[in-house]
C-alpha positions as CSV (number, residue, x, y, z in Angstrom):
1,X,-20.0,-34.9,33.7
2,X,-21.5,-34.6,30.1
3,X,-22.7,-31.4,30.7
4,X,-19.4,-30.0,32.3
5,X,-17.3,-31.5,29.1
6,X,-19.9,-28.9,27.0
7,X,-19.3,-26.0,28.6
8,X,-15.3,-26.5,27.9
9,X,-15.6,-25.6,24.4
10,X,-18.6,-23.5,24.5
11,X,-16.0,-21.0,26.7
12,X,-13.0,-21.6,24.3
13,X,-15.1,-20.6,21.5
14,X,-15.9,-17.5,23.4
15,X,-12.8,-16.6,24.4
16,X,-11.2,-17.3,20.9
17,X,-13.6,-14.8,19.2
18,X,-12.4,-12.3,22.2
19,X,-9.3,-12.8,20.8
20,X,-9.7,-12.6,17.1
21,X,-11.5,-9.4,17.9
22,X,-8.2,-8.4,20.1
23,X,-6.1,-9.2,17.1
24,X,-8.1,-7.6,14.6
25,X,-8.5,-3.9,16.5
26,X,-4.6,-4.3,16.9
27,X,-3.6,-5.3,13.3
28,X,-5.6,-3.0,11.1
29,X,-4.5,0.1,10.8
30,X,-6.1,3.5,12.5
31,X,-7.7,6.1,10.4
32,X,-4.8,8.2,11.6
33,X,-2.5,6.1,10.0
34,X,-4.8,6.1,6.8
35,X,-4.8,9.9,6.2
36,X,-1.1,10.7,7.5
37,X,-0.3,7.7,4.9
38,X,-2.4,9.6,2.2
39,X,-1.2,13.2,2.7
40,X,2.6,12.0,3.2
41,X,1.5,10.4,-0.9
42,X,-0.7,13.5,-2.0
43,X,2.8,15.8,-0.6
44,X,5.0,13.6,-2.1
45,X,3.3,13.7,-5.2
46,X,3.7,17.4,-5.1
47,X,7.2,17.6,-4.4
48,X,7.8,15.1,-7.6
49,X,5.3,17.5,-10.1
50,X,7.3,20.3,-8.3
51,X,10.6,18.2,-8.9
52,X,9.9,17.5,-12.3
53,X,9.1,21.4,-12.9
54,X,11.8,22.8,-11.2
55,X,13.9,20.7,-13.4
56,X,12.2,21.3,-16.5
57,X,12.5,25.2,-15.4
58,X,16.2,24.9,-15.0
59,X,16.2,22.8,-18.5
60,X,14.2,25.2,-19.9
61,X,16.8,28.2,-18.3
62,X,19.8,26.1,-19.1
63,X,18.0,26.2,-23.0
64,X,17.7,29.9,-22.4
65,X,21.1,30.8,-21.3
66,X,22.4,28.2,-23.9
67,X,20.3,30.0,-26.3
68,X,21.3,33.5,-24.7
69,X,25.2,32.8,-24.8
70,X,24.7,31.3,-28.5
71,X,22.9,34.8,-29.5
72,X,25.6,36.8,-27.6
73,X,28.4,34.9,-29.8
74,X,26.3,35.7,-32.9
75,X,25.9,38.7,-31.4
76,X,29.5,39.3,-31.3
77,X,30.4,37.8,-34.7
78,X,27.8,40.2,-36.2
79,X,29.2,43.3,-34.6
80,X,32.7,42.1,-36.0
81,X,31.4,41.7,-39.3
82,X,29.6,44.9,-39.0
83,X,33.1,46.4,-38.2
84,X,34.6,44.4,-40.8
85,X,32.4,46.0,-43.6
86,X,31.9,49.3,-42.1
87,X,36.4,48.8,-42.1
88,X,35.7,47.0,-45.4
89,X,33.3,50.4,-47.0
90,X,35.0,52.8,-45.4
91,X,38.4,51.6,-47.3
92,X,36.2,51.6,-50.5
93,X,34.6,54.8,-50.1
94,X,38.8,55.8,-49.8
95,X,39.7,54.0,-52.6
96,X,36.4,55.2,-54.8
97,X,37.0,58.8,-53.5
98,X,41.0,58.3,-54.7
99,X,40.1,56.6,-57.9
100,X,37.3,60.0,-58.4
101,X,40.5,62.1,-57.6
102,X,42.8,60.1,-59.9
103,X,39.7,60.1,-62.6
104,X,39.3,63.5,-62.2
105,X,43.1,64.3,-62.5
106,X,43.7,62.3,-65.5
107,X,39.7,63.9,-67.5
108,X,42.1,67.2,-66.2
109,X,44.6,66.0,-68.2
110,X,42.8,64.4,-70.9
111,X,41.0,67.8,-71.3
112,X,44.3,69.8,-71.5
113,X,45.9,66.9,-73.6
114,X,42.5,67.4,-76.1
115,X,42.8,71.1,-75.9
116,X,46.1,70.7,-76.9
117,X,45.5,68.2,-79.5
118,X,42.7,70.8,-80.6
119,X,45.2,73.8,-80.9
120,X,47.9,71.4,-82.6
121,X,45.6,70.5,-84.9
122,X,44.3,74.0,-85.3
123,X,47.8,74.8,-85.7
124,X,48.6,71.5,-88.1
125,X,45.3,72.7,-90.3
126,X,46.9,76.2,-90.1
127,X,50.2,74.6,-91.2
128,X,48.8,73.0,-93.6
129,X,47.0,75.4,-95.1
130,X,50.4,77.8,-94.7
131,X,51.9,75.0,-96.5
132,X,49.5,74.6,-99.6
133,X,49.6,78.3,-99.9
134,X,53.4,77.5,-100.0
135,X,53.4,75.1,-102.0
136,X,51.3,77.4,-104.3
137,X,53.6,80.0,-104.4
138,X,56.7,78.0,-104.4
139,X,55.3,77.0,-107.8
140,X,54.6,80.2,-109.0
141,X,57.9,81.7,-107.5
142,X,55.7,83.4,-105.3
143,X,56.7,81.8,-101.4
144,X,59.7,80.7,-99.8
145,X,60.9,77.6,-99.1
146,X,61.8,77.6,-95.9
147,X,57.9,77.5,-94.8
148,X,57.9,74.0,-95.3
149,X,59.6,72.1,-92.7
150,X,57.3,73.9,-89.9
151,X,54.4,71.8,-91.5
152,X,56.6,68.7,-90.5
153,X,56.8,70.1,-87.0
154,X,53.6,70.5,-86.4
155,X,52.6,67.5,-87.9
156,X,54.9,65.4,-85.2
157,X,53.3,67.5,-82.4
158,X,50.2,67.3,-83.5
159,X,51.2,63.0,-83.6
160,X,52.6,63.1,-80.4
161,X,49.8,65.5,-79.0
162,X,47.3,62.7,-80.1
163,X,49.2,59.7,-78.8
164,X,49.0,61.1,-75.4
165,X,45.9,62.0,-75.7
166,X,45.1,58.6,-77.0
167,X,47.4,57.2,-73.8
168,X,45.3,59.4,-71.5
169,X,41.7,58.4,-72.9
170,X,43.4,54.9,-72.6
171,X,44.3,55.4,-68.3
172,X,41.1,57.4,-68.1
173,X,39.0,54.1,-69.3
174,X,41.0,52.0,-67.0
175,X,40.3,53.8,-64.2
176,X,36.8,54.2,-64.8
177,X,36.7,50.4,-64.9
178,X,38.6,50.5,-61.5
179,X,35.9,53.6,-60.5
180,X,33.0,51.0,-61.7
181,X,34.4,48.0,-59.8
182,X,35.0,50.3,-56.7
183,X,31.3,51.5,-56.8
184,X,29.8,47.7,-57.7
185,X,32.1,46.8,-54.3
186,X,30.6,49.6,-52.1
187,X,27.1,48.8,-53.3
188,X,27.7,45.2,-52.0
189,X,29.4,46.8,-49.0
190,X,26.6,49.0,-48.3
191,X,24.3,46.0,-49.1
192,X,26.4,43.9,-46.3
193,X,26.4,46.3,-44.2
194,X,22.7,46.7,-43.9
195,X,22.1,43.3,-43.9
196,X,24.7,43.0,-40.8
197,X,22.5,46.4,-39.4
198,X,19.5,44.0,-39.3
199,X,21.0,41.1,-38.3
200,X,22.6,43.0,-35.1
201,X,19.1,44.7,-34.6
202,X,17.3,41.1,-34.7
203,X,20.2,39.6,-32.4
204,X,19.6,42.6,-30.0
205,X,15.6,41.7,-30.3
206,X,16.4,38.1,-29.8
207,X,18.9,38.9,-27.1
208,X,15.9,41.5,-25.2
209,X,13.7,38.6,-25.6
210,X,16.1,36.0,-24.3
211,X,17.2,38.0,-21.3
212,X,13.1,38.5,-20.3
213,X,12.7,35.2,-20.7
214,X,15.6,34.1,-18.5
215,X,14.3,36.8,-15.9
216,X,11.1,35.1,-15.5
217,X,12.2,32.3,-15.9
218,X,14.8,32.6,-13.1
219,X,11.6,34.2,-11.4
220,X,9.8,30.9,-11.8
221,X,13.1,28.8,-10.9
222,X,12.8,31.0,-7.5
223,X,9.4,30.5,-6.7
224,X,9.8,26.9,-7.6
225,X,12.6,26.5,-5.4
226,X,10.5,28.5,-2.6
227,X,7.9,26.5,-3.1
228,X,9.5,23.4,-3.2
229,X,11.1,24.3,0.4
230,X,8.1,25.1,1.6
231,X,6.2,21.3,0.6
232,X,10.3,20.2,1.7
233,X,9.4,21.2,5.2
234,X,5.7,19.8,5.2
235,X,7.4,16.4,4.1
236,X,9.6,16.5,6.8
237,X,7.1,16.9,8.9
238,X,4.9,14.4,7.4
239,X,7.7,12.2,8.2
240,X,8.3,13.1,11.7
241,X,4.2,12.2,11.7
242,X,4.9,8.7,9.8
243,X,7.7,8.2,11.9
244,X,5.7,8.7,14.5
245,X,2.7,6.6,13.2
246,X,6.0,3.9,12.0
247,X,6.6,3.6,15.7
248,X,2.7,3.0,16.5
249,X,2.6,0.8,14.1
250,X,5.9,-1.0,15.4
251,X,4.3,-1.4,18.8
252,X,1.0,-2.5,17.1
253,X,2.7,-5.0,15.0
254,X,4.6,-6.3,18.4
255,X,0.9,-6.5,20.1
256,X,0.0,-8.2,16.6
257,X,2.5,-11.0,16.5
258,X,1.6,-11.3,20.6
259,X,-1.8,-11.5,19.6
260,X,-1.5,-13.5,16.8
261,X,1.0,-16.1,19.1
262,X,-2.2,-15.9,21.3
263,X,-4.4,-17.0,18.7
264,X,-2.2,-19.7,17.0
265,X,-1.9,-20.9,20.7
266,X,-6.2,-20.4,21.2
267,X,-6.3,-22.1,17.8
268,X,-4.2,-24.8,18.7
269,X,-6.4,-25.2,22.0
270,X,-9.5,-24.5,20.3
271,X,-8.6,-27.4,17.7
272,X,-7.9,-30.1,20.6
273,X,-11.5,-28.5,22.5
274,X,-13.0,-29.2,18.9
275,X,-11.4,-32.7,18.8
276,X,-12.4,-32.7,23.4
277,X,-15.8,-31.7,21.8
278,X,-16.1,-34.5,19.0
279,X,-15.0,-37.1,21.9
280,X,-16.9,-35.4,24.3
281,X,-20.2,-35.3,21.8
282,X,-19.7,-39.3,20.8
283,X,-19.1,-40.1,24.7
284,X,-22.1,-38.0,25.2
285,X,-24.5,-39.7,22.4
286,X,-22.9,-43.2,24.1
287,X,-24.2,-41.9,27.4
288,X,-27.6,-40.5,26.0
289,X,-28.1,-43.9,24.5
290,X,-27.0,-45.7,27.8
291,X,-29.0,-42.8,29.7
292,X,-31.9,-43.6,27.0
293,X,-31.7,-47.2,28.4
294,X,-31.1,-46.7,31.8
295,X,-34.5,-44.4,32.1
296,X,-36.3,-47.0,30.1
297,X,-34.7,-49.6,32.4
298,X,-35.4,-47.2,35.1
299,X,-39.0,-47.0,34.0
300,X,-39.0,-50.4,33.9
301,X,-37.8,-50.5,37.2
302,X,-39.8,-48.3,39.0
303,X,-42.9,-50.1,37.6
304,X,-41.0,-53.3,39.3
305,X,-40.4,-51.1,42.2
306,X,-43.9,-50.0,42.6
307,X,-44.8,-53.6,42.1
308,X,-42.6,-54.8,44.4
309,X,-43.8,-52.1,46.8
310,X,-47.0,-52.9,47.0
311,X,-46.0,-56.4,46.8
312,X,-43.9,-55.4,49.7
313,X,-46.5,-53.8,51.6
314,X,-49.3,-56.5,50.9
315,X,-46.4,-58.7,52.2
316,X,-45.7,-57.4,55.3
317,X,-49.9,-56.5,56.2
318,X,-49.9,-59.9,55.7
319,X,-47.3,-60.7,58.2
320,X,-48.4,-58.2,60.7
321,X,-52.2,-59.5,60.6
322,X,-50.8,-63.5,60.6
323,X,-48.0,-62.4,63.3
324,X,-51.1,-60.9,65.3
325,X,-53.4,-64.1,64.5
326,X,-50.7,-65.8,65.5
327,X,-49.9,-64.2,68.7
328,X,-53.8,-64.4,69.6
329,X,-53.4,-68.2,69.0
330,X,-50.9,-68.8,71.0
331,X,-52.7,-66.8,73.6
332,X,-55.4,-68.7,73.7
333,X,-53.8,-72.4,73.4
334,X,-51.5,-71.1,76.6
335,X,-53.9,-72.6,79.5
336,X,-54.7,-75.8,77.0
337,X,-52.9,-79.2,77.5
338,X,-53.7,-80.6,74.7
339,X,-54.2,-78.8,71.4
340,X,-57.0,-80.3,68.7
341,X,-56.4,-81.5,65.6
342,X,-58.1,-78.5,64.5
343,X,-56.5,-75.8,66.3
344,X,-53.1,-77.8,65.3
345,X,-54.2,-77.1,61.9
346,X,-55.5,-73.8,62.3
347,X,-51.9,-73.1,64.3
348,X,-49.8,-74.9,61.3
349,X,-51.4,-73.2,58.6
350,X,-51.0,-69.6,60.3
351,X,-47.4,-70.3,60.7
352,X,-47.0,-71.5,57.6
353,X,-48.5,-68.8,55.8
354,X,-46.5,-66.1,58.2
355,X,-43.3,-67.9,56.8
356,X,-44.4,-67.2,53.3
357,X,-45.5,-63.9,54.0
358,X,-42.0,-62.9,55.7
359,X,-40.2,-65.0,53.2
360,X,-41.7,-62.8,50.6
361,X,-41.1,-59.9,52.7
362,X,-36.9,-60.9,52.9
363,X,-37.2,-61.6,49.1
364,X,-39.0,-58.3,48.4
365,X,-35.9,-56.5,50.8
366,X,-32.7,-58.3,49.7
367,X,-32.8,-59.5,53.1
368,X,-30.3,-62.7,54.4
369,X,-33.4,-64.8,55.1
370,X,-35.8,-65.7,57.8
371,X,-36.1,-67.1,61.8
372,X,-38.6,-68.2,64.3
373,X,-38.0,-66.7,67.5
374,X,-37.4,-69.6,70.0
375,X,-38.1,-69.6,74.1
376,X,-35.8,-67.3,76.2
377,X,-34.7,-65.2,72.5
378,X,-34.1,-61.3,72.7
379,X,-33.4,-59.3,69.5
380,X,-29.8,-59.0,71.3
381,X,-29.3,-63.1,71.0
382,X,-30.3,-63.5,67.9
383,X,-27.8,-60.3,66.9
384,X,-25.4,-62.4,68.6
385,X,-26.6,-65.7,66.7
386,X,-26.5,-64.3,62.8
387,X,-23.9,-61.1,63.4
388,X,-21.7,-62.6,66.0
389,X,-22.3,-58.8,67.8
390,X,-25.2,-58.1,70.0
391,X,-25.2,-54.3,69.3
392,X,-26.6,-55.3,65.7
393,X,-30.1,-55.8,67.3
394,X,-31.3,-52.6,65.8
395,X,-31.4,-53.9,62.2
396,X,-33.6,-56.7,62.6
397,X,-35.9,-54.2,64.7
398,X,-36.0,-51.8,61.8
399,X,-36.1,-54.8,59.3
400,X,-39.5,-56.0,61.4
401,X,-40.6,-52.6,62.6
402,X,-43.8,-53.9,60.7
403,X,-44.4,-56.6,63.5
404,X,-42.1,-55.5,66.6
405,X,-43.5,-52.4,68.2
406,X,-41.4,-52.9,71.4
407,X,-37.9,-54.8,71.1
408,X,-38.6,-56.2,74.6
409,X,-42.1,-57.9,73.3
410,X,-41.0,-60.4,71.0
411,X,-42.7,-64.6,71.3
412,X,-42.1,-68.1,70.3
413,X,-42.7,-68.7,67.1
414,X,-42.7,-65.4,66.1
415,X,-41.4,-65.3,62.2
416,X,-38.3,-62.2,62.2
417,X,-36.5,-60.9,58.7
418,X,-32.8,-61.4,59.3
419,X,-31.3,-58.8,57.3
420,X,-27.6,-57.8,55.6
421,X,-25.9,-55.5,57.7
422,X,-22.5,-54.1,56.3
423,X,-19.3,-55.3,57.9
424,X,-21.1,-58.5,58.9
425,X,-18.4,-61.2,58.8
C-alpha cells in the first residue's frame, strides 16, 4: 500500500515534465519565425530609409523646381528689364543722335550767325573807319555828309548780328547741357544694360544648372520609386510569409493555451499528488515506525515462536514417550487384579505428568483444552461430545497426530488435545 501510494506521484511528476516539455516546444517560437520576423524588420527598415529618401528627393526636387520657377521669373523680369533698357538706350541714343543734329544745326547757325557778326563787324570797322575819314573831311570841307548815317546802320546790324549770335551761343550751351545729360543717361543705360547682359547670362547658368539638377534628380526620384516597388513587393511578400507564420503561430498559440490548460490542470493535480505525497510520506513514516515495531515485535516473536517451538516439540516428545509408557502400563496391569501401591504410583505419576505434558501442548497450540479418552470412546464421540458434529473427528486427529497414528487405535486413559475448530457453536 505504501509503496503503491509512491509510485502516484513519482508518475505525475513524470508526466508533468512531459508536459512542460509539450508546452515549451509549442510556445517558443521556430527559427522560421525568427528570421521571417527579422527580414520582414531589416525590409521594413529599407522601405522607411527608402521612404525617407524618396521624400527627401522629392523635397529636394520640389526645392529645385521651386528654385527653377523662382529663376525662370527672375529670368523673365531680367529679360524685361533687359528690353526695358535696350527700349530705354535705344530712345537715348534717338534723343542724343537728335540733340547731335539739333547741336550741329544750331554750331551751323552759330557759325554763319559769327561769320556774319565777323563781316558786320568788318563792315562796322569799315564804317567806322568810312566814318572818321568822314568826319575828317566833313571838317575840312573835304566829305559829304550823307556818309554818316550808314555808320548807324551798320552799327544796329552789327548789334543785332551779335544778339543773335549771343542768343545762338546761348541755345547752343543749352543743348550741349541737354547733349551731356543724354550721354551721362546712355552711359548708365549702357551700364544697365550690361549689368542686365550678366544677370540674364547668370540666370541662364543658374537655370542650365537647375534643369541638370532636376533631371537627375527626377532620375534619382525614378529609381527611388523603382526601387522602392521593388522592396514594396518583397514586403508584400514578407507579409504573405508573416501571415503565414501569424497563422502558425495562431495555431501554436491555440496548442499553447491547450497545453498550458493541460498544465494548470497537471499543476493542479501535481499539487494535490504533492499534498497525496506529504500524507502519503507521514502515513508512510507512521507505518515505518509501526513496521519498525512490528519487526522488532516480530523478532521478538519469533524468538517466542522458536521458543515456544521447541517448547512445543519437547512438549509433545514428552507426550508421545508418556502416552507410550503409558500405554505399556496399562498393557502390562491388564491380566493383574490388583495393582501395587507401587505400580499405582508409577501409573499416577505417568498420567499425571502426560496431563502436564498435553496441557502444555493445548497451551503451546491455542488449543480449547484437554481429555482422557474413556471406555467405548472413538475420535467420532468425542467429535460429537465437544463439537456437537461427528465429522469434526479429524481435528483432534491432526491436533494429536503426535500420539494417534491410527484414528481407530485410541485407549482409556489416553490424554487427547481438544482443539478450536471454526464454526464450532
Amino acid at each position: 500500500m505504501v509503496v503503491r501510494r509512491n509510485r502516484r506521484p513519482v508518475l505525475a511528476v513524470v508526466v508533468l515534465a512531459m508536459v512542460v516539455a509539450l508546452v515549451a516546444g509549442g510556445c517558443g517560437p521556430s527559427q522560421r519565425e525568427r528570421d521571417l520576423r527579422e527580414s520582414n524588420r531589416a525590409l521594413e527598415d529599407q522601405v522607411n530609409v527608402l521612404k525617407g529618401d524618396l521624400a527627401s528627393a522629392q523635397r529636394e526636387r520640389e526645392q529645385a523646381q521651386s528654385d527653377l520657377a523662382k529663376a525662370k521669373q527672375e529670368r523673365d523680369a531680367a529679360r524685361k528689364n533687359l528690353a526695358d533698357a535696350e527700349a530705354h538706350a535705344a530712345m537715348l541714343g534717338q534723343g542724343r543722335a537728335a540733340a547731335t543734329a539739333e547741336l550741329q544745326a544750331v554750331q551751323a547757325q552759330i557759325d554763319t550767325l559769327t561769320q556774319q557778326r565777323d563781316e558786320a563787324r568788318a563792315a562796322l570797322e569799315k564804317a567806322s573807319a568810312d566814318a572818321k575819314q568822314a568826319r575828317a573831311g566833313a571838317a575840312d570841307g573835304s566829305t559829304p555828309a550823307a556818309a554818316q548815317p550808314d555808320v548807324a546802320a551798320l552799327k544796329a546790324s552789327f548789334e543785332s548780328a551779335n544778339a543773335r549770335a549771343d542768343a545762338a551761343e546761348a541755345d547752343a550751351a543749352t543743348l550741349r547741357g541737354q547733349l551731356q545729360q543724354l550721354e551721362a543717361k546712355a552711359v548708365k543705360a549702357s551700364d544697365e544694360l550690361a549689368a542686365a547682359v550678366q544677370t540674364r547670362d547668370e540666370l541662364q547658368k543658374t537655370r542650365s544648372a537647375l534643369e541638370a539638377q532636376s533631371v537627375e534628380q527626377a532620375n534619382a526620384l525614378a529609381a527611388a520609386r523603382q526601387q522602392a516597388e521593388a522592396l514594396q513587393a518583397q514586403v508584400s511578400d514578407l507579409r504573405a510569409g508573416v501571415d503565414d507564420a501569424t497563422r502558425t503561430l495562431t495555431q501554436l498559440r491555440e496548442r499553447a493555451s491547450a497545453s498550458e490548460a493541460a498544465l494548470a490542470a497537471a499543476q493542479k493535480e501535481r499539487d494535490a499528488l504533492e499534498r497525496q505525497l506529504v500524507t502519503a510520506q507521514k502515513e508512510r513514516d507512521v507505518l515505518q515506525a509501526r513496521l519498525d515495531a512490528t519487526q522488532q515485535h516480530s523478532s521478538t516473536l519469533a524468538q517466542q515462536l522458536e521458543q515456544t517451538a521447541g517448547d512445543l516439540q519437547s512438549a509433545r516428545g514428552r507426550a508421545t514417550e508418556l502416552t507410550h509408557s503409558l500405554e505399556i502400563l496399562l498393557a502390562n496391569h491388564q491380566g493383574l487384579q490388583q495393582l501395587s501401591q507401587a505400580q499405582r504410583s508409577e501409573l499416577t505419576d505417568v498420567r499425571r505428568r502426560l496431563e502436564q505434558a498435553q496441557s502444555e501442548v493445548a497451551r503451546l497450540t491455542g488449543a480449547r483444552g484437554i481429555y482422557t479418552v474413556q471406555p467405548a470412546d472413538s475420535l467420532s464421540s468425542i467429535a460429537v461430545f465437544f463439537y456437537r458434529n461427528a465429522d469434526r473427528w479429524p481435528a483432534i486427529l491432526e491436533a494429536n497426530a503426535h500420539l494417534i497414528y491410527d484414528p481407530d487405535l485410541i485407549f482409556p486413559g489416553m490424554v487427547l488435545i481438544v482443539p478450536e475448530v471454526a464454526g464450532n457453536g
